[in-house]
C-alpha positions as CSV (number, residue, x, y, z in Angstrom):
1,X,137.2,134.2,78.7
2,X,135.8,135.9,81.6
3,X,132.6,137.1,82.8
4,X,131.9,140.8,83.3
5,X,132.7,142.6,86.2
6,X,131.0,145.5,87.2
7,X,134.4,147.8,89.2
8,X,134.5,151.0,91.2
9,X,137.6,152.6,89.3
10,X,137.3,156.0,91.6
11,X,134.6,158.6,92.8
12,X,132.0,158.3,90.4
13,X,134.0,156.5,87.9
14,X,133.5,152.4,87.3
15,X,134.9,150.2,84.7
16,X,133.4,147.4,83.0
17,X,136.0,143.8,82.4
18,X,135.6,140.4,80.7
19,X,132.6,139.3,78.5
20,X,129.6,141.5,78.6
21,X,126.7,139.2,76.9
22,X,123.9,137.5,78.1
23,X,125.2,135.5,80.5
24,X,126.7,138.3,82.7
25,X,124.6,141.3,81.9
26,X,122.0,140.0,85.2
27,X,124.9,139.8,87.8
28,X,126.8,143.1,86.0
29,X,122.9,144.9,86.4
30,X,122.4,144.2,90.0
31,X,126.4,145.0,90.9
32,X,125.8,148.5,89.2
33,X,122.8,149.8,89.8
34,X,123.0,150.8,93.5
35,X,126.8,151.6,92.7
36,X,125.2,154.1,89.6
37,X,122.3,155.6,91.7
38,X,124.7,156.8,94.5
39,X,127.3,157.7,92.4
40,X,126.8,161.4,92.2
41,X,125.7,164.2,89.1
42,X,128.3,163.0,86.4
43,X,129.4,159.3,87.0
44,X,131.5,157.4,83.8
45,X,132.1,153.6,82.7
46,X,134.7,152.8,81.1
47,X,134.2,149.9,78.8
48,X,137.6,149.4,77.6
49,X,138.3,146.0,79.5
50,X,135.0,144.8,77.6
51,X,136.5,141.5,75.5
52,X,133.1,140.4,73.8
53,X,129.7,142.1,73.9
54,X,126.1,141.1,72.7
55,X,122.8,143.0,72.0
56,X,123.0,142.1,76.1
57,X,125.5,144.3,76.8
58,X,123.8,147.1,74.3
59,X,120.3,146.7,76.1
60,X,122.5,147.3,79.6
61,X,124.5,149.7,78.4
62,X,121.2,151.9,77.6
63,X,119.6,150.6,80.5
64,X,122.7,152.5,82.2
65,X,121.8,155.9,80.4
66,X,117.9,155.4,81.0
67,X,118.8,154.9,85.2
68,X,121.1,157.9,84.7
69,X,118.6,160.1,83.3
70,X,115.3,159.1,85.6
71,X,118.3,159.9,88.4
72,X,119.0,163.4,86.9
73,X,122.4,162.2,86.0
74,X,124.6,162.6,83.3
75,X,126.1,159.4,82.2
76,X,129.4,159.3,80.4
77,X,130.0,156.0,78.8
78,X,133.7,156.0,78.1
79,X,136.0,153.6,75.6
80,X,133.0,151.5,74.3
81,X,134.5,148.4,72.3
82,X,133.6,149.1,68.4
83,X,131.0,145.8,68.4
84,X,128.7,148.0,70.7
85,X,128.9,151.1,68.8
86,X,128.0,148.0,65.7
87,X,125.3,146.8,67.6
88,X,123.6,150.4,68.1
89,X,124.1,151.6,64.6
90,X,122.0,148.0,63.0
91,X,119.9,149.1,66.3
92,X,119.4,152.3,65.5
93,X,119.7,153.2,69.3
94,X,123.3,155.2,68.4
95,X,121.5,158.6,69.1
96,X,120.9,157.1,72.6
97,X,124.3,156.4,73.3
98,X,125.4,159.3,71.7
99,X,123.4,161.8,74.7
100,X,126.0,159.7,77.0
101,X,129.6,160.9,75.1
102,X,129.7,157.2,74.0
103,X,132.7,156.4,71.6
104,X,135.4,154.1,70.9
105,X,138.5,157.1,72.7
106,X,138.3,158.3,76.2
């Protein structure tokens, strides 16, 4: 399997591929956050091309929606693989994702 990668998918629009756990989520962080902070009013990941994710990827992921939200910025998280949404319910950080327009359909 592969390791994350942080892509620009459009204006304001980036995409999230491979395995998005511990061992990428400190490269994937430092690829996005410039790439976030610049990335206008309304930017969107899509985390459809996500193949495994770990409480990692959930502490990034919210990390995401905290960056968006110090930058006056609403974050949509977009196609977020069923694990995540797992890993914020046992969590109970859902209602965070949830001010993002996080869910499992575009």
């Amino acid at each position: 399997m592969e390791p994350a990668r942080f892509e620009v998918a459009g204006e304001g629009a980036f995409r999230v591929t491979g395995m998005l756990d511990f061992t990428s989520v400190p490269q994937v962080w430092a690829a996005s956050q410039p790439l976030l902070q610049q990335a206008g009013s309304s930017p969107s990941v899509d985390l459809e091309g996500v193949t495994r994710v770990d409480s990692a990827g959930l502490a990034l992921v919210l990390e995401w929606v905290a960056l968006a939200g110090q930058n006056n910025q609403r974050l949509r998280i977009l196609r977020a693989p069923d694990k995540l949404l797992a890993l914020a319910r046992i969590s109970e950080t859902e209602g965070f994702l949830a001010a993002a327009g996080t869910g499992s359909d575009a």
